[in-house]
N, C-alpha and C positions, 0 to 999 in steps of 0.2 A: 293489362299485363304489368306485373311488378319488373322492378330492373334493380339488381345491387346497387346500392349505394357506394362502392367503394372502386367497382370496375366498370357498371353499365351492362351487365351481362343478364340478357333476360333470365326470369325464374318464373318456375311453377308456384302455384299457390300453395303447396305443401314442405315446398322447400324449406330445411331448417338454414343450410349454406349455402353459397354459393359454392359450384362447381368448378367454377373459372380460380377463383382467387381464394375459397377456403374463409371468407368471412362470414359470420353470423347474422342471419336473417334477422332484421327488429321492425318487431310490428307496430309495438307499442310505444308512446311517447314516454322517454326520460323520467324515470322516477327514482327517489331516493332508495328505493330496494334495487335497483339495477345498479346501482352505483356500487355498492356497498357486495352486490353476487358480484360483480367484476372485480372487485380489489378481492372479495376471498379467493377467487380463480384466479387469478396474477401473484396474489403473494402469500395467503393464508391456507389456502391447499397445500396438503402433503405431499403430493405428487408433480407439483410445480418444479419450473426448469431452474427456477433461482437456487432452491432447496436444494433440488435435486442433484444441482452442481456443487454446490457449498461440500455435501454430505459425501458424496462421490469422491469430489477431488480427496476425500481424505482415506475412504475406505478402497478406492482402485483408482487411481489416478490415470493409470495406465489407457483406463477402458476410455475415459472423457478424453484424454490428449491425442491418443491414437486414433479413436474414435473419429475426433476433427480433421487431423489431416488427412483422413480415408475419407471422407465425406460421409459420413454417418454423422449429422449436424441439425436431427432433427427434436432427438432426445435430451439434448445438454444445451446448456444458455452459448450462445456466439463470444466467442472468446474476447471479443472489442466489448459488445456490451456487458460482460459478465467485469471486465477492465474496466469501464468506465463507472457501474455499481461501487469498488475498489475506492478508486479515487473520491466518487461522491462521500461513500460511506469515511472515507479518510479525514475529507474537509469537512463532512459533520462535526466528529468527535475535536476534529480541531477548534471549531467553531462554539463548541460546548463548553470545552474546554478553559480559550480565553474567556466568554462571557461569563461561568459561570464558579468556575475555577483559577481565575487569576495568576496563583501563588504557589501554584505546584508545581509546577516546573522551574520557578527561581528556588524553591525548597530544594529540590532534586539535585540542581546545580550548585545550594552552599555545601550538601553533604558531600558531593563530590570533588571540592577544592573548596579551600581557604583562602584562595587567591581572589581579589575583586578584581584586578583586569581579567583573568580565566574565567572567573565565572561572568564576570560583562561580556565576553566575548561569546561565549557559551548560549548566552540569551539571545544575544543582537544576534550568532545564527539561528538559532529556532527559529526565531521571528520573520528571516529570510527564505528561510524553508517552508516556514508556513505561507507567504506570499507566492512560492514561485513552486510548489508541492505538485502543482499537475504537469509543469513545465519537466519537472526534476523522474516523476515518474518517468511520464513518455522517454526519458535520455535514459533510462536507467533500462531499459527493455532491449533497443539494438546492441549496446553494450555486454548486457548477459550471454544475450544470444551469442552475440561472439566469441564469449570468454565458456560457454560449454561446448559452441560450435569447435573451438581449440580444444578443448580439454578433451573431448570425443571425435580427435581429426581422423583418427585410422576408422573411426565406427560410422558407415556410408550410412545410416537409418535414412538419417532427418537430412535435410540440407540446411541454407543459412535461413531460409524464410520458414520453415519448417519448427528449429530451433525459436523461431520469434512466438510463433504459437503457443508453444512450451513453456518457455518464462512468460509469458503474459497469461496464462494460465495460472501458473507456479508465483509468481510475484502476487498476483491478484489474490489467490488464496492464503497467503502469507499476509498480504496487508488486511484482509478482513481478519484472521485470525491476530493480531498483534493489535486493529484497532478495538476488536471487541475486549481483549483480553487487559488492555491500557482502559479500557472503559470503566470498566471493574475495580482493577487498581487503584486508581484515583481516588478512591474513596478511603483510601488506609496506605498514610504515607511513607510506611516500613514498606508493604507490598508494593507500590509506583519506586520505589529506591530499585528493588532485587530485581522488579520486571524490567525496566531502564538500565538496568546496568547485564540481561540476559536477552535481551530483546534480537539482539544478534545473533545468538547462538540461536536463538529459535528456528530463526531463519534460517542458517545455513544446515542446521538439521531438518528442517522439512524439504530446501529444497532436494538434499540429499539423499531423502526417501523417495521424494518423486523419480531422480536420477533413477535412482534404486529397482524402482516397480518397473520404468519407462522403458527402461535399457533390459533389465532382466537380469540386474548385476550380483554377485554374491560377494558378501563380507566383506569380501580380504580387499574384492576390485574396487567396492563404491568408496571406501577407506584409502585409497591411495587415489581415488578420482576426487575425492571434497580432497583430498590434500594440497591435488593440481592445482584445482578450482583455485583453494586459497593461494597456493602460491602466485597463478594470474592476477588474483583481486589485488592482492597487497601492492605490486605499483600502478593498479587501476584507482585502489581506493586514496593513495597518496596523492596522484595527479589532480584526482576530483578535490581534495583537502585545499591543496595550492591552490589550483584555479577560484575554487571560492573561498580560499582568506583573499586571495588580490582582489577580487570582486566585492567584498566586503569592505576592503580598505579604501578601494578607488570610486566606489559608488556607493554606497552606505553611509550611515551618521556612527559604525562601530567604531571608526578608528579614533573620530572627536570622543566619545563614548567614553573608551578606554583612556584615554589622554587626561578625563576630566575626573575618573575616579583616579589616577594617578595622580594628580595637582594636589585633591580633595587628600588622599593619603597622605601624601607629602607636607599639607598644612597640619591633619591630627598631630604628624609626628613633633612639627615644629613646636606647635603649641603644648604639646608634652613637656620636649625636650627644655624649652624656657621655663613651666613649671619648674619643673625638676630642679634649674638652676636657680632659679627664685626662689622657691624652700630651701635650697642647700646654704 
């Protein structure tokens, strides 16, 4: 008698699954076509939970988010794994990026300021971000959740664990949409300018459609609810600013950094300024 390989539970010889656990009978030993029918049924199928989530979140958000906290959680990807896809898919494009693209974001940063301490400082944070990005993620999920748990205090829907579903949802679908859309970009350095300098907006307009469908809001409400929202964020987003310039100053090489394009400034200027007086 056969027995699943994955729980022990006897099978019939005609069995395709297992009954017990729902795993796929394999007769056959490992070949390079089973490899390749498994990746098209995990990723390249139309009807996959990756997709399917991807595509959803954006045409009924409503149905996948609700969906989950009612327990209907067999049609749409698990809200952690479809978050952690997010962040993977993040530190790709970041990892592409440095190796492959160097220059594009000091580019980015000279159109933005003229300043070389601003734009050093501008760098040494990327660079911070980009080291501590899954850390900065996960912080940035209970926070949300809080800050629309507050902004929908009178609306009993969801609760506080509730709301954590919903931005980790709303967040995750956000960050694949901004890293594919930065993906693109990079390639035309007017387009990485416009998208970098709207990139936020994006954001707070998708989450505000999701609010939008979730809640079942009209016009006038979800326009005075992002306005909350913003007004919450704004000394949520200061606090975070503070904590990581001090963090950057007290444990980083930014604040040497800065201090050394400041020296290095300060010599051009010298050495100008005695030109000047030796020709004159």
């Amino acid at each position: 008698m056969a027995y699943c390989k994955n729980c022990n539970t006897p099978l019939s010889e005609s069995a395709k699954f297992c009954e017990q656990c729902g795993a796929k009978v394999i007769h056959n030993r490992l070949t390079l076509r089973n490899i390749f029918d498994d990746f098209s049924e995990q990723f390249l199928n139309w009807d996959n939970k990756i997709l399917r989530t991807f595509i959803d979140l954006f045409r009924q958000p409503e149905v996948v988010i609700n969906g989950y906290i009612s327990g209907t959680r067999k049609r749409y990807m698990n809200v952690l794994s479809y978050f952690a896809i997010a962040i993977t898919l993040s530190g790709f494009y970041m990892y592409i990026n440095q190796k492959f693209f160097p220059d594009t974001f000091s580019k980015l940063f000279e159109k933005m300021s003229n300043d070389p301490n601003q734009m050093q400082a501008s760098l040494d944070f990327y660079q911070n971000f980009i080291e501590y990005q899954s850390f900065i993620f996960f912080l940035m999920i209970p926070i949300l959740a809080g800050m629309s748990r507050l902004v929908f205090l009178k609306n009993k829907k969801f609760n506080y664990s509730e709301h954590l579903v919903l931005n980790m949802y709303t967040y995750s679908q956000a960050s694949i949409l901004i890293t594919l859309i930065a993906f693109v970009a990079q390639f035309n350095e007017d387009a990485a300018y416009v998208f970098q300098i709207s990139s936020l907006a994006i954001q707070i307009l998708f989450f505000a459609y999701v609010l939008k469908r979730v809640f079942a809001l009209n016009l006038i409400q979800i326009i005075l609810k992002t306005l909350l929202f913003l007004v919450v964020l704004i000394p949520v987003y200061i606090i975070f600013v503070i904590i990581a310039t001090i963090y950057m100053l007290l444990f980083t090489d930014a604040f040497q950094n800065i201090m050394e394009v400041e020296k290095a400034k300060r010599g051009i200027s010298y050495v100008i300024s005695s030109a000047r007086n030796w020709t004159s």
